[in-house]
C-alpha positions in Angstrom: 14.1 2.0 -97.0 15.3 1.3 -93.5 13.6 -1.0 -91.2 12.1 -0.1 -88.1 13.0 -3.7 -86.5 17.0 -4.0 -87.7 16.9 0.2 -86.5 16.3 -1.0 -82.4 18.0 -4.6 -82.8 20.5 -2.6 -84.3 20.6 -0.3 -81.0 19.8 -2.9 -78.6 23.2 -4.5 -80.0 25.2 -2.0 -79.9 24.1 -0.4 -76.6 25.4 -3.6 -75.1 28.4 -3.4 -76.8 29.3 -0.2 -75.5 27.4 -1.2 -72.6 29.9 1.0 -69.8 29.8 4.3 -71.7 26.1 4.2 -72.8 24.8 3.6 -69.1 26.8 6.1 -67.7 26.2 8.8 -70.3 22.5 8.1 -70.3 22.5 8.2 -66.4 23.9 11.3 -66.2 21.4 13.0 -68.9 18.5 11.4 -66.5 19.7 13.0 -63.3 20.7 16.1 -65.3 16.9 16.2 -66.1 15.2 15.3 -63.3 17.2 17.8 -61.5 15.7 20.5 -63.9 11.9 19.3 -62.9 12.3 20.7 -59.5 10.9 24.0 -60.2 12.4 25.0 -56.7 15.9 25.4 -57.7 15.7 28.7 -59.2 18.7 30.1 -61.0 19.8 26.0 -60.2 17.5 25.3 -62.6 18.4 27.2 -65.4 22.1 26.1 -65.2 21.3 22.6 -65.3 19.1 23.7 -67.8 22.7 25.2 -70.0 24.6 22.4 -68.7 21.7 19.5 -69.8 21.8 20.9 -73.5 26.0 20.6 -73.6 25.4 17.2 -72.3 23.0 15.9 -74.8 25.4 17.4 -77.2 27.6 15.4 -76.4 25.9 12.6 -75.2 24.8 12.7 -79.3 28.1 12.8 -80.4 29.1 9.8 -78.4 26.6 7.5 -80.1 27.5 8.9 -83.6 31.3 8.1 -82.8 29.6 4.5 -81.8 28.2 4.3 -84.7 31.0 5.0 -86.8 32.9 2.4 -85.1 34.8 4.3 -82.7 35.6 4.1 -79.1 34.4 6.7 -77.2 34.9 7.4 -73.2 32.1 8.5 -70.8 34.9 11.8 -70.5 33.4 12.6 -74.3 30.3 13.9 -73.4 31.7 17.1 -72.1 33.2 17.9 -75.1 31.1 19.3 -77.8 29.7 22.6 -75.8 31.4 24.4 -79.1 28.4 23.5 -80.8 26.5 24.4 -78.4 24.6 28.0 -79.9 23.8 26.3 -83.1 22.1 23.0 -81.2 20.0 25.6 -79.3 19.1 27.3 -82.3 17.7 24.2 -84.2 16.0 23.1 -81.2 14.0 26.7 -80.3 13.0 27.1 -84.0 11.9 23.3 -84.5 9.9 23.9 -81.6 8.5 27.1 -82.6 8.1 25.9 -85.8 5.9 22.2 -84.9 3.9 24.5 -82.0 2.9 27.0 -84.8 1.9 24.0 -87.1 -0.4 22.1 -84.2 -1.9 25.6 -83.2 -2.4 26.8 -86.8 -4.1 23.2 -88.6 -2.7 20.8 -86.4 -1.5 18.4 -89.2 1.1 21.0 -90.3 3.3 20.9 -86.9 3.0 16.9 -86.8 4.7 16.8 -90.6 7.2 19.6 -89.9 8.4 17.8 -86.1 8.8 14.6 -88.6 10.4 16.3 -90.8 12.8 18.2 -88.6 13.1 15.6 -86.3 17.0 14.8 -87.0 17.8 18.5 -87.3 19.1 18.2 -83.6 21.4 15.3 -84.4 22.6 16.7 -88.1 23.6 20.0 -86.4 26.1 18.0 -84.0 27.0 15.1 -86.6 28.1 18.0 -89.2 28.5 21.8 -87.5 26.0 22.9 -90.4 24.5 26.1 -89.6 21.1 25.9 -87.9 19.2 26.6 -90.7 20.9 24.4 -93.3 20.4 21.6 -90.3 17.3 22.1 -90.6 16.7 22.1 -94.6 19.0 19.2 -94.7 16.8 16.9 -92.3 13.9 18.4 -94.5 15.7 16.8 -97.4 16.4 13.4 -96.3 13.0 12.6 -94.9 10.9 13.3 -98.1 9.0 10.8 -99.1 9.4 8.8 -95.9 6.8 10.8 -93.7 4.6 7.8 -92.7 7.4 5.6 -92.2 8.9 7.7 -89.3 6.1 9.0 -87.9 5.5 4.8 -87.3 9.2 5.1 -86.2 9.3 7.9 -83.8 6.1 6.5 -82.4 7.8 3.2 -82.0 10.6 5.0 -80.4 7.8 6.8 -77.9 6.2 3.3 -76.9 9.5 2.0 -75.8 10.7 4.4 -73.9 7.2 4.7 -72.2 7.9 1.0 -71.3 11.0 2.0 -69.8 9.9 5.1 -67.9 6.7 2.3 -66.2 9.5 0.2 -64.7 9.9 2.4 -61.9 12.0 4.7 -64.2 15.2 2.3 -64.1 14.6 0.8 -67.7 15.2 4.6 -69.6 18.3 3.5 -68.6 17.9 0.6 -71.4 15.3 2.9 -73.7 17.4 5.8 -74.3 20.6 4.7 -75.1 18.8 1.7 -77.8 16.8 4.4 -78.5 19.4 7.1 -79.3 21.4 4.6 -81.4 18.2 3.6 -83.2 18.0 7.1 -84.1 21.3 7.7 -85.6 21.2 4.3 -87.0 17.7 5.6 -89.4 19.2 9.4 -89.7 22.7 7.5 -91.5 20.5 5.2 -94.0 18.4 8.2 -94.9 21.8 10.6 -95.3 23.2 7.0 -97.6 20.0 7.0 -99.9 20.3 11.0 -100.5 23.7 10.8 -101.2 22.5 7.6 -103.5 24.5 5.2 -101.6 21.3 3.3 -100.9 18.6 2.7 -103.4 14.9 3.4 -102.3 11.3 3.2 -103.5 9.6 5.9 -103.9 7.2 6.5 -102.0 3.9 9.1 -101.2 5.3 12.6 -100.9 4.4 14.2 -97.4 
């Protein structure tokens, strides 16, 4: 079972490692968005809208290169867009799929956007189709529901403590947290493929 705590010292490390690429990659996602919450901007808006999503494609991609021991340049973020139809697909019908849980039972859309929640970065790690993306995050997060719900709520709590300092410490937050991320999505992908042994654990 991975660990929550090795997961961000495991990101924190790494993020300083690659310390150049990871702030100017996550700087650029931050404007990117920020410049999409000015409503004001009209058809603006919906570009950097397109142009945000081929970004965090990429910006993915970068940190699953890093993790894989590679060396990748801040250049790299821009190019992935070929994935970009499938990486919209997962994330419109994760969406729709957690909003239809919460509105339904509640309970429901909080097990499914756990359950789905590495779709988005399986999609760009492998070019699966958006569906088998989907089924394959399904697949590597049974059993380990309560684990990364803790996880993803640890993740949440961090970057909150980085959005309270002024803003300026996301730029510390996302990248760790990115890594953190991909480091939990490659353990779970090890123990499927029964490169890692695991307890089993409650079913969710």
């Amino acid at each position: 079972m991975f660990s929550i705590k090795e997961s961000i010292k495991y990101g924190w490390h790494k993020a300083k490692e690659h310390l150049e690429v990871a702030l100017f990659a996550t700087l650029l996602v931050l404007a990117v968005s920020f410049l999409i919450g000015d409503k004001r901007l009209g058809l603006v808006n919906l570009l950097a809208t397109v142009f945000l999503l081929i970004v965090r494609i990429g910006y993915t991609k970068i940190f699953l290169r890093i993790y894989d021991s590679e060396n990748p340049k801040f250049v790299d973020i821009f190019q992935e867009y070929k994935t970009f139809w499938r990486y919209l697909g997962v994330c419109i019908l994760t969406m729709l799929a957690v909003l239809g849980g919460l509105i339904l039972i509640i309970i429901p859309g909080l097990i499914w956007a756990v359950r789905f929640s590495f779709a988005s970065i399986i999609v760009v790690d492998t070019k699966m189709g958006v569906v088998a993306s989907m089924k394959e995050s399904y697949a590597i997060t049974k059993g380990k529901f309560w684990k990364l719900l803790l996880f993803w709520i640890t993740i949440g709590l961090f970057n909150l403590l980085g959005l309270i300092f002024f803003g300026v410490g996301l730029l510390v937050t996302v990248p760790v947290s990115t890594l953190a991320s991909i480091y939990v999505y490659r353990e779970l992908s090890k123990a499927r493929a029964g490169l890692i042994q695991t307890p089993s654990l409650q079913v969710a």
